[in-house]
C-alpha positions in Angstrom: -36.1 22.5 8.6 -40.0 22.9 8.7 -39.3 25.0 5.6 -37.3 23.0 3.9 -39.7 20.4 4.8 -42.8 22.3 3.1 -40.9 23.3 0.2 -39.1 19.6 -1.0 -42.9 18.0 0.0 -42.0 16.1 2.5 -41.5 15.6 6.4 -39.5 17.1 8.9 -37.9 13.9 9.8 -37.3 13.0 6.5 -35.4 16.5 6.0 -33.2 15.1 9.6 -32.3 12.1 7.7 -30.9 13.8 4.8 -29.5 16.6 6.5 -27.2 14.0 8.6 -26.3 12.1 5.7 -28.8 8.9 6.7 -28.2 6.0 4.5 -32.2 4.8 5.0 -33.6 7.7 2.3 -34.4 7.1 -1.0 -30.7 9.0 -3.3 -33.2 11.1 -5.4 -35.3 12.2 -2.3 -31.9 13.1 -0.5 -30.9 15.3 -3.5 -34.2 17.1 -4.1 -34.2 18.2 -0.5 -30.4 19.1 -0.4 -31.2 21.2 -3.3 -34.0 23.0 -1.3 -31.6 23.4 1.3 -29.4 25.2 -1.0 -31.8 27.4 -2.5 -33.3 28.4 1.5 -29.3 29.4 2.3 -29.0 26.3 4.6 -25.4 25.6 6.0 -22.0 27.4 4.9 -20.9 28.7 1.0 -19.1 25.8 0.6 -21.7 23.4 1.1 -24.4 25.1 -1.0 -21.2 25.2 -3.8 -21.4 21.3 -4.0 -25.2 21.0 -3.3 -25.6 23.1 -6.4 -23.6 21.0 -8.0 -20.1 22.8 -8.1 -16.8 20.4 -8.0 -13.5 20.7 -5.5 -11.6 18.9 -7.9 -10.7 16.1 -5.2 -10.7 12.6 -4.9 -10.8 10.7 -1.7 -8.7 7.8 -0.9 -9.0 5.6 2.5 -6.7 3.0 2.5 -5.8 0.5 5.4 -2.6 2.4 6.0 0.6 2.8 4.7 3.6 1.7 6.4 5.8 -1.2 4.6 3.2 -2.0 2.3 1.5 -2.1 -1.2 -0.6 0.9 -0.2 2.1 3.4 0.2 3.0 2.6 -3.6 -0.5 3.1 -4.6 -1.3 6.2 -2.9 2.2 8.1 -4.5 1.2 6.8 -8.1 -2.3 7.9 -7.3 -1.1 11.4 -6.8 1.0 11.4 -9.7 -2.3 10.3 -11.7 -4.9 13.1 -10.2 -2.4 15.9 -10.2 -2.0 15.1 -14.0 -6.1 15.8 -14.2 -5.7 18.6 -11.8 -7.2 16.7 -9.3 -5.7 16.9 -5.4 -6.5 13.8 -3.4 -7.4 13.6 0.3 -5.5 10.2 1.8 -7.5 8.7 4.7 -6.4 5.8 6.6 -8.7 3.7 8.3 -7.2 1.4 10.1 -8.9 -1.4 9.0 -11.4 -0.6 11.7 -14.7 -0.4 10.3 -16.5 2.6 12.5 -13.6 4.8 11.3 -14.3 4.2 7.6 -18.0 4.6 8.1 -17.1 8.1 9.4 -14.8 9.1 6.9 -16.8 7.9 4.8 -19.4 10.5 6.0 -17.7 13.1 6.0 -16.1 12.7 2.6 -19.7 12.6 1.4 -20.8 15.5 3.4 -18.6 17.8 0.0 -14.4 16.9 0.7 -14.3 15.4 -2.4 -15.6 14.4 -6.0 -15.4 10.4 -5.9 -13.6 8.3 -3.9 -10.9 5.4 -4.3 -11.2 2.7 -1.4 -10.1 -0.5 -0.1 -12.6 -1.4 2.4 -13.3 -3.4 5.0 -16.7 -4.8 3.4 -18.8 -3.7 6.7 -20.2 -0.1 5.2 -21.6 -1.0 1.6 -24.7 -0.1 1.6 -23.1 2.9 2.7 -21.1 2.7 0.0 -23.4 1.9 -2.6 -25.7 4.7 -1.2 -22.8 7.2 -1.4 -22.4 5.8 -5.3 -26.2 6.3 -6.0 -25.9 9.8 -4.6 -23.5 11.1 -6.9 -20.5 10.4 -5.9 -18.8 7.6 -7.8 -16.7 4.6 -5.8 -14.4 2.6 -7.2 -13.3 -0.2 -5.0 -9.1 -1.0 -5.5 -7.5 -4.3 -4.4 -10.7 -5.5 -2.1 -14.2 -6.6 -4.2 -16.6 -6.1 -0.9 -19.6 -5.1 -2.9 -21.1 -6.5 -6.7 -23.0 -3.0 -7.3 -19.6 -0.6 -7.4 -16.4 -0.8 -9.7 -13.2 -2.2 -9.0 -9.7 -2.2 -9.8 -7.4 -5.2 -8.1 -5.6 -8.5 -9.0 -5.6 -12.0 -9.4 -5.2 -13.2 -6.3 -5.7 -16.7 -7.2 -3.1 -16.7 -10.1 -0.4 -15.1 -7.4 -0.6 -17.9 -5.1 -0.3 -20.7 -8.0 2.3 -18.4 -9.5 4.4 -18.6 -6.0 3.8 -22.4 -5.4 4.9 -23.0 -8.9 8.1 -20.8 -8.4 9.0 -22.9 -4.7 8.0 -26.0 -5.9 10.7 -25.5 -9.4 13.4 -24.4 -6.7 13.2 -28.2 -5.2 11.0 -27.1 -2.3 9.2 -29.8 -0.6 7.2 -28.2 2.0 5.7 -25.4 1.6 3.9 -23.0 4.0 1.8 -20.3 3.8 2.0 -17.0 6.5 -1.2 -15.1 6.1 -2.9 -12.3 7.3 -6.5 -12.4 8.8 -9.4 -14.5 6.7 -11.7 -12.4 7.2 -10.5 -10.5 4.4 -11.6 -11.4 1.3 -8.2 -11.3 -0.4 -6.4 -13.2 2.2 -9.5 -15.4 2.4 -8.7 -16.2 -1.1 -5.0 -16.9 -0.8 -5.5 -19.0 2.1 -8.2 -21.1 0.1 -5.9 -21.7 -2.9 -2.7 -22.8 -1.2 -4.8 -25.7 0.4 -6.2 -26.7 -2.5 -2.5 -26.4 -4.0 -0.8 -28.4 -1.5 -3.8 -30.9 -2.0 -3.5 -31.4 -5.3 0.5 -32.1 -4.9 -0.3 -34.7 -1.6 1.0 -33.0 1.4 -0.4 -31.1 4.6 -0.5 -27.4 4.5 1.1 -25.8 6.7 -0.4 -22.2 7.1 -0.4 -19.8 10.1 -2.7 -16.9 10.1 -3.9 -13.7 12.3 -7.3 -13.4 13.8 -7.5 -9.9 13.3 -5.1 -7.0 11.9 -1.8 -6.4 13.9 -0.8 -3.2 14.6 2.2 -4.5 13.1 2.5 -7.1 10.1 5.8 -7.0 10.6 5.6 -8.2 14.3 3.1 -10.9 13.1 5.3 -12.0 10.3 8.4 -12.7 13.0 5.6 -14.5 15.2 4.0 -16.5 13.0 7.4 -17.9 11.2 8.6 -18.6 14.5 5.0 -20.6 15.6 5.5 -22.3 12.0 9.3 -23.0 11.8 9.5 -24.3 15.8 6.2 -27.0 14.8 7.4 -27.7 11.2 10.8 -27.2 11.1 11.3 -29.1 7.6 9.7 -26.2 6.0 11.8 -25.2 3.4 9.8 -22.7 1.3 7.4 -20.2 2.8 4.8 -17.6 1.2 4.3 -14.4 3.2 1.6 -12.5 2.4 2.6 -8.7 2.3 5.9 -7.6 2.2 5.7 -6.6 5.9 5.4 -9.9 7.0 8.5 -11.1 4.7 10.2 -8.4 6.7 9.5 -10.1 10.1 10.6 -13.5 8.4 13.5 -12.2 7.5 14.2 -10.7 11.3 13.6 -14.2 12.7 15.7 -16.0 10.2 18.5 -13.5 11.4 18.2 -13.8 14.5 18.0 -17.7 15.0 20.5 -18.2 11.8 17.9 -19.9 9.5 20.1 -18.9 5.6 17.3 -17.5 3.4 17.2 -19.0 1.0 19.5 -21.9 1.0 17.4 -23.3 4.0 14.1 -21.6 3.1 12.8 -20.0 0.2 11.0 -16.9 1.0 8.0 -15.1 -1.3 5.6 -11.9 -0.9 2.7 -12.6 -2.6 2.3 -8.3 -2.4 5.7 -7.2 -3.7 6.0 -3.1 -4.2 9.1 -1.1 -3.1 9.3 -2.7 0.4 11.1 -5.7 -1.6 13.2 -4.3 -3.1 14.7 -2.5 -0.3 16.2 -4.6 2.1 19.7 -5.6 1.9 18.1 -9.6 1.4 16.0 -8.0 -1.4 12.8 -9.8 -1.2 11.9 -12.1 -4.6 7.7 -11.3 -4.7 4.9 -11.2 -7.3 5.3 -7.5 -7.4 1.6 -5.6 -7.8 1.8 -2.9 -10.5 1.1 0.2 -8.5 1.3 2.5 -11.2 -1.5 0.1 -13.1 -3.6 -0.1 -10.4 -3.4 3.4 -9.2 -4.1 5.4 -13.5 -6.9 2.6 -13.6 -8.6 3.4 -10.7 -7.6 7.4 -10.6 -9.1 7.2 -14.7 -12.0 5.2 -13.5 -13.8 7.8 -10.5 -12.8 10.7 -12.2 -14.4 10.0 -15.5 -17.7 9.6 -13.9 -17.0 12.5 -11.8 -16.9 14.5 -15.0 -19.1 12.1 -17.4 -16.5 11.7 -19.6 -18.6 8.1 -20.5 -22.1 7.4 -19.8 -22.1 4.4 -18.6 -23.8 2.2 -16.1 -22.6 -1.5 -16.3 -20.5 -1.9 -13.6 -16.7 -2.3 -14.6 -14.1 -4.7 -12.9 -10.7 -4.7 -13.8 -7.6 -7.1 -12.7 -4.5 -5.9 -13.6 -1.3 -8.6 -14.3 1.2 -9.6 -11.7 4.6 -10.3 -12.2 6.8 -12.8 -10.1 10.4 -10.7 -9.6 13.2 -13.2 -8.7 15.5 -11.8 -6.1 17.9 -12.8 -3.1 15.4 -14.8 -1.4 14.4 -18.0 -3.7 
């Protein structure tokens, strides 16, 4: 380290911070000292392959997870998209939890991977915008946590207002909104444009959301219909906001003999295969995994390889569709 130190003109410590991937250096000090490191032999082939440079060809995805929900559907039409640029992608699932991203995080920057594809939880971006100045482009997909990096997601706003419109042309009167937790910012967002819909058309929202993530939207789709439905039981449209939790609606509705939808109208406001599975196929704005997933594949790895050179920041929202089914 002391000469690694001498030779990058610098201090020991400073070399320490680099070395263990610090976020508080300066991106162009980091690189000229990883470089030195390189050139003095420092750490295994691999690593001096990327510090010099070299690419594995892999892009990094961390995702909340994947079970019963819009992110499984991204993450197979992601690997259609690399494998079509020869590209292999390492899937990472955080959990939601935000100490686990940061360490993936970490250790995707420490050479697993070319760029990375993430929906984050918005506690790690000056992580992430460190990671972006190093070298390793980010692209943000379906969460806009940080202004400095690009992203790839939807119009949240327009779903809701496209639901409401949908309920409200089906003769619903009341209509309630099942959420997941506010603070994040895409849930946020539905939750602050349903009560300014049901405001606009003069009665009470009705809205029941989580505190924090379940380990099962599912599970916290059945409890919060049933918390809803037993205090407003005149509900007669609802809007769920993930397919998961239109699955636990639908396992309450079952089980207490509620008819979807000739009593309630039911919606996902996150429609992807999970919808269209059930036997009481789900109707849903369906997201367009296979957009969302070439636009943000197209987007990492052309500043990977510098297909463009280009430093504006680029934010893309792809169209949603409302896909009538069984359920309204």
């Amino acid at each position: 380290m002391k000469d690694i130190a001498q030779k990058a003109h610098v201090d020991v410590s400073t070399v320490s911070r680099a070395l263990n991937d610090s976020p508080y250096i300066h991106p162009s000090t980091k690189r000229r000292i990883l470089q030195v490191a390189s050139e003095l032999r420092y750490g295994s082939n691999a690593t001096k392959e990327i510090l010099t440079g070299g690419r594995v060809h892999a892009v990094g995805i961390i995702v909340p997870d994947i079970e019963l929900n819009i992110f499984m559907d991204f993450v197979r039409e992601a690997e259609v998209r690399a494998t079509k640029e020869n590209y292999d992608l390492v899937v990472c699932l955080s959990g939601d939890d935000a100490q686990r991203e940061n360490r993936l995080l970490k250790k995707m920057r420490a050479g697993l991977v070319d760029g990375i594809v993430i929906t984050s939880t918005g506690e790690n971006n000056a992580l992430l915008n460190d990671i972006n100045a190093s070298g390793i482009p980010v692209v943000q997909v379906l969460r806009d946590v940080s202004r400095e990096l690009d992203c790839v997601s939807v119009d949240y706003a327009q779903s809701v207002r496209s639901a409401f419109t949908v309920l409200q042309d089906s003769g619903c009167q009341q209509i309630a909104l099942i959420n997941g937790p506010s603070s994040d910012i895409s849930y946020h967002e539905k939750a602050a444009v349903y009560k300014q819909l049901t405001k606009e058309v003069g009665y009470p929202a009705e809205m029941a959301e989580l505190d924090t993530y379940p380990h099962s939207f599912v599970k916290a789709g059945y409890d919060l219909f049933k918390e809803l439905y037993s205090k407003t039981p005149n509900i007669d449209g609802v809007m769920v906001a993930n397919d998961s939790e239109a699955l636990g609606v639908l396992q309450y509705a079952e089980e207490y003999n509620i008819k979807i939808p000739e009593t309630v109208k039911l919606i996902s406001l996150a429609g992807g295969t999970v919808s269209r599975l059930t036997s009481n196929k789900v109707s849903a704005i369906d997201f367009p995994s296979d957009e969302l997933a070439r636009r943000a594949i197209h987007m990492v790895i052309t500043k990977v390889e510098k297909l463009e050179q280009y430093s504006e920041i680029h934010r893309v929202n792809v169209q949603t569709r409302f896909e009538k089914r069984k359920t309204c």
